[in-house]
LOSESE-515858 format. One record per residue (C-alpha): x, y, z. Coordinates in pm, whole numbers, plus 32768, in hexadecimal, padded with zeros to 4 digits. Layout:
<recs>
XYZ/...
</recs>
This chain:
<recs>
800080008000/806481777FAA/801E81F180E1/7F21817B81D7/7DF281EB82AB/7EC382A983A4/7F9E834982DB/7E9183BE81F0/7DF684738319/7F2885068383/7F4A85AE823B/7E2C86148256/7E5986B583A5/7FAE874A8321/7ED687E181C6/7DCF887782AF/7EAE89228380/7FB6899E824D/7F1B8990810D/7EF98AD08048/7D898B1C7FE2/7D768A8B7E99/7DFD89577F2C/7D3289588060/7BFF896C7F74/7C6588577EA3/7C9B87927FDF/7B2887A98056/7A8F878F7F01/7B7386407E81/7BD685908002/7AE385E380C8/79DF85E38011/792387498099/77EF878C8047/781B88957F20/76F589747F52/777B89B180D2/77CA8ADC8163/79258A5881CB/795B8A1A8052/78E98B767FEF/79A48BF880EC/7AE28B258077/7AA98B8B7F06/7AA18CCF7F6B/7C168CC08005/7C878C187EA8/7BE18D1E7DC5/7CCD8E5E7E81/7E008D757ED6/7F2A8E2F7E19/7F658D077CF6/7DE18D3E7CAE/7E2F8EB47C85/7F628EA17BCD/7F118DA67AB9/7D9B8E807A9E/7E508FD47A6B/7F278F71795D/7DDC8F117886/7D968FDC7776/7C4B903C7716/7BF48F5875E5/7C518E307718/7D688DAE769F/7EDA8DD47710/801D8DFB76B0/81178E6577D9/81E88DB778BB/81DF8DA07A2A/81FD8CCC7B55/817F8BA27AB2/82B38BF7799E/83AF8CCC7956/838F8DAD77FD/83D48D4B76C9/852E8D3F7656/84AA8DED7527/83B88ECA74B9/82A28E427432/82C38F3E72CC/81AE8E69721A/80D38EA07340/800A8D987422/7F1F8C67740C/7E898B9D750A/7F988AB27522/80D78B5C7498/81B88BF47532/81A08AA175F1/81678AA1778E/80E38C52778D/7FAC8C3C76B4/7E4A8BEA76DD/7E548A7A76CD/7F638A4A77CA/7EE98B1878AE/7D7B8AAC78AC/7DED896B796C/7EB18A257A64/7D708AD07ADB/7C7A89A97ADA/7D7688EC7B88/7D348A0E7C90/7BA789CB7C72/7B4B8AA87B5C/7A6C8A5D7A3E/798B8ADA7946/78BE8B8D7A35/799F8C847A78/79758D927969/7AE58DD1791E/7B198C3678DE/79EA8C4377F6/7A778D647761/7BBE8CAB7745/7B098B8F7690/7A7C8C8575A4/7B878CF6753E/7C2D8B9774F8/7AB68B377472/7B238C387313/7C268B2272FA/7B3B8A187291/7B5C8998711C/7A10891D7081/7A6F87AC70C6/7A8B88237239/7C3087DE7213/7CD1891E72DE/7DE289DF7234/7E5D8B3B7209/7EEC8C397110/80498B70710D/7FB28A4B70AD/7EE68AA46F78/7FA48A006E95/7EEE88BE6F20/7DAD890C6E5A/7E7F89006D21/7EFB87B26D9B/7D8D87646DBB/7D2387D86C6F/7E3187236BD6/7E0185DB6C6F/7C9785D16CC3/7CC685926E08/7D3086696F4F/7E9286056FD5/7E8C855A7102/7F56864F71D5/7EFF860E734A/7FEB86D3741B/7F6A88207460/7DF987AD73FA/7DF786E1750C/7E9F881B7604/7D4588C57574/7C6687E175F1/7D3F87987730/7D0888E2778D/7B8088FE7730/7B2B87CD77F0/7BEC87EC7912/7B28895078FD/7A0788D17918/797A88CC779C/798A8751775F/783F87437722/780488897632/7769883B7500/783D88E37421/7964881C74B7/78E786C17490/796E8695731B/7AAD86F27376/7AB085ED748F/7A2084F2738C/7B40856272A5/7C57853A73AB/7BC883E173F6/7BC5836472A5/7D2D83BF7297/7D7582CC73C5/7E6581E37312/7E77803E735C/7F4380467458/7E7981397549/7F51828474D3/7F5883B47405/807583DF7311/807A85107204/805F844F709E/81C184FA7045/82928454716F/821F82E67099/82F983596F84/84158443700A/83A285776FB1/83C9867470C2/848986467205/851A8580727C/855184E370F4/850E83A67111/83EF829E70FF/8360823D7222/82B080F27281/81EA816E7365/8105826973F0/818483FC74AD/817483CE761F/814E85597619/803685697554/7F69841E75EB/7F8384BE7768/7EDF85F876D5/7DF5853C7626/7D9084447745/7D8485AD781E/7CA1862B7733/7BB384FF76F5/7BCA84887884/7B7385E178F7/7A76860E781B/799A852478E4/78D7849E779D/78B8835D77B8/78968310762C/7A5E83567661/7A7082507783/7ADA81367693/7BE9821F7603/7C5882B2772A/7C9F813377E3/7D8380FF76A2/7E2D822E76AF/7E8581ED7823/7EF6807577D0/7FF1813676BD/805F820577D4/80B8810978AA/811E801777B1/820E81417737/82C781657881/82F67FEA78BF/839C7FE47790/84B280C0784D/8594808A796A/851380967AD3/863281BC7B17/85D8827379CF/845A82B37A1F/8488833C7B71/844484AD7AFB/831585967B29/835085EA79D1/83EE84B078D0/83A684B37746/823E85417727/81DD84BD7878/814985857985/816B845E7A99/80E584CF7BAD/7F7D85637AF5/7F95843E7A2E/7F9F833F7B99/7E4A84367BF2/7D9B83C47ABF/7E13822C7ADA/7DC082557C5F/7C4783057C42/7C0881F17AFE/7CC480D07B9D/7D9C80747A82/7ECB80017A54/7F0580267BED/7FB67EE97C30/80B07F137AE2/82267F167B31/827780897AA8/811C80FF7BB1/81B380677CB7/831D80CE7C52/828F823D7C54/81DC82147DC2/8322818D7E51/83E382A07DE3/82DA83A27E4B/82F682FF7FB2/846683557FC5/83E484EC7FE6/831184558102/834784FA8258/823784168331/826F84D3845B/81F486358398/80CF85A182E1/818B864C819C/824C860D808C/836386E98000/83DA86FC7ED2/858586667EA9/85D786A27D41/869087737C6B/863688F37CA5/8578898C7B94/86BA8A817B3A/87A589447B1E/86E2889579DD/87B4889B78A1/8718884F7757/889387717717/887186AD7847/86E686A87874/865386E8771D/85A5880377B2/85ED89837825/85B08A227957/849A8AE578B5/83D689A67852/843588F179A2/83908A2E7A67/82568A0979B4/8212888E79C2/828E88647B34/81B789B57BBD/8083892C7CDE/813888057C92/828287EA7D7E/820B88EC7E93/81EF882C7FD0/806A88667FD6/803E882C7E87/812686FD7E7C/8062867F7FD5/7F0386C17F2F/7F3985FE7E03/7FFB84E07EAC/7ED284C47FAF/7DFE84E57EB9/7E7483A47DDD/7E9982C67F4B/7D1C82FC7F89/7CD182A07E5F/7D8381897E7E/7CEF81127F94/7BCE80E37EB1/7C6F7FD97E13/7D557F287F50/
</recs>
């Protein structure tokens, strides 16, 4: 077992008494289970909806609800973005990276500035309901010229990440983009973007098999979507995922952050569907969480590389990326939350 009874409730203890608001709110709504429509859950919301992060990522909106600026989530860009801004590029300041950020706080669509975020990435929306912006135009003359749209996953599947963990899973103008990235599920539970199968972008060579990176935004975005037509789909991504990491070494996967994978959001998906929970790489994962473990706290804390230390030689990634995909991830409340989080669910399953 992850952690048992005891320790569960001493996190607990250790999150009511130190948690900052957004995680404090999470803690009621996800661990224990508070009645929503309470006053102590008003009251709670209230806290996360003035708490500084709230305020910071909120001001830097601009008024058509999208964004493009750096800040404590990630640094600026190391360029300036001369073509302008789209929902998803420049990658980890715009609109569909920072969507996530604030629903993993609580927010959703019925907050007026996140529906006026997804209105904004709504304009996006190609007739066949694929997602792309000015950059990628010349995909319709792909389209034209082979009858067909290009299956090209990656940041269609950050899109509808970002709209269903917001809440807008079930809009009706979304569902035939949910029904396209499903259809694009390859046979072995993935996503992979057509030109990878011959070598014709980045990395240059064929691959065998399906993009880790894109089939954890895609499960994201079909799992948190909640429909249950993408519950098929979403089981076979999750199998990839897993599958994917067993195929590595036990040392290799012991990141918060390895090849596409976001391992600790992707344990809180296996752990609330049950999946894949008693697989080697899982329980690899859990056992190396544990070694952040101080029992006597109720807390973990995070024992990896700092943020500034990340080189794009050594790690494959830059400081700048590493501050945006480990922020509420690695903070000790944050870290505690999720870890908690997964054990209780777990317990479901013990």
């Amino acid at each position: 077992m992850f952690l048992n009874e005891e320790q569960i409730d001493r996190n607990i203890g250790w999150l009511l008494e130190h948690a900052s608001p957004p995680v404090l709110y999470l803690t009621h709504k996800y661990i224990l289970k508070t009645d929503p429509d309470s006053p102590e859950m008003a009251g709670l919301w209230r806290q996360v909806e003035t708490c500084r992060p709230v305020r910071d990522i909120f001001s830097k909106q601009n008024p058509d609800g999208s964004w493009c600026a750096g800040g404590a989530w990630a640094t600026k860009p190391s360029y300036s973005p001369q073509e302008g801004y789209e929902p998803t590029t420049p990658k980890y300041v715009t609109t569909a990276w920072i969507l996530p950020l604030l629903a993993d706080m609580g927010f959703d669509r019925h907050d007026q500035r996140i529906r006026r975020a997804c209105n904004y990435m709504l304009t996006f929306q190609w007739p066949e309901g694929f997602f792309a912006g000015a950059r990628t135009l010349s995909l319709r003359d792909q389209a034209d010229k082979k009858s067909h749209l290009p299956v090209i996953p990656c940041h269609f599947a950050v899109y509808l990440s970002a709209f269903a963990k917001a809440g807008m899973g079930a809009d009706p103008q979304l569902k035939k983009s949910f029904d396209l990235l499903a259809r694009w599920q390859q046979p072995d539970g993935g996503w992979l973007d057509e030109r990878h199968k011959t070598g014709a972008i980045a990395p240059y060579v064929v691959w065998d098999r399906s993009c880790p990176w894109s089939t954890y935004h895609a499960a994201s975005a079909l799992f948190h979507s909640g429909d249950p037509d993408y519950r098929e789909a979403t089981r076979r991504a999750l199998r990839f995922l897993v599958g994917h990491l067993a195929a590595k070494g036990e040392d290799d996967i012991k990141h918060f952050y390895y090849h596409g994978h976001n391992t600790v959001r992707e344990l809180v998906i296996l752990a609330e569907t049950g999946l894949g929970i008693d697989e080697r790489p899982v329980q690899v994962l859990l056992e190396w969480l544990m070694t952040m473990y101080h029992p006597d706290e109720g807390r973990f804390g995070y024992t990896g590389k700092p943020v500034s230390q990340y080189s794009t030689g050594i790690d494959g990634v830059s400081p700048r990326v590493m501050k945006y995909r480990l922020y509420h991830l690695i903070e000790d409340d944050w870290l505690t939350y999720y870890l908690t989080r997964i054990a209780k669910n777990l317990t479901n399953y013990g």
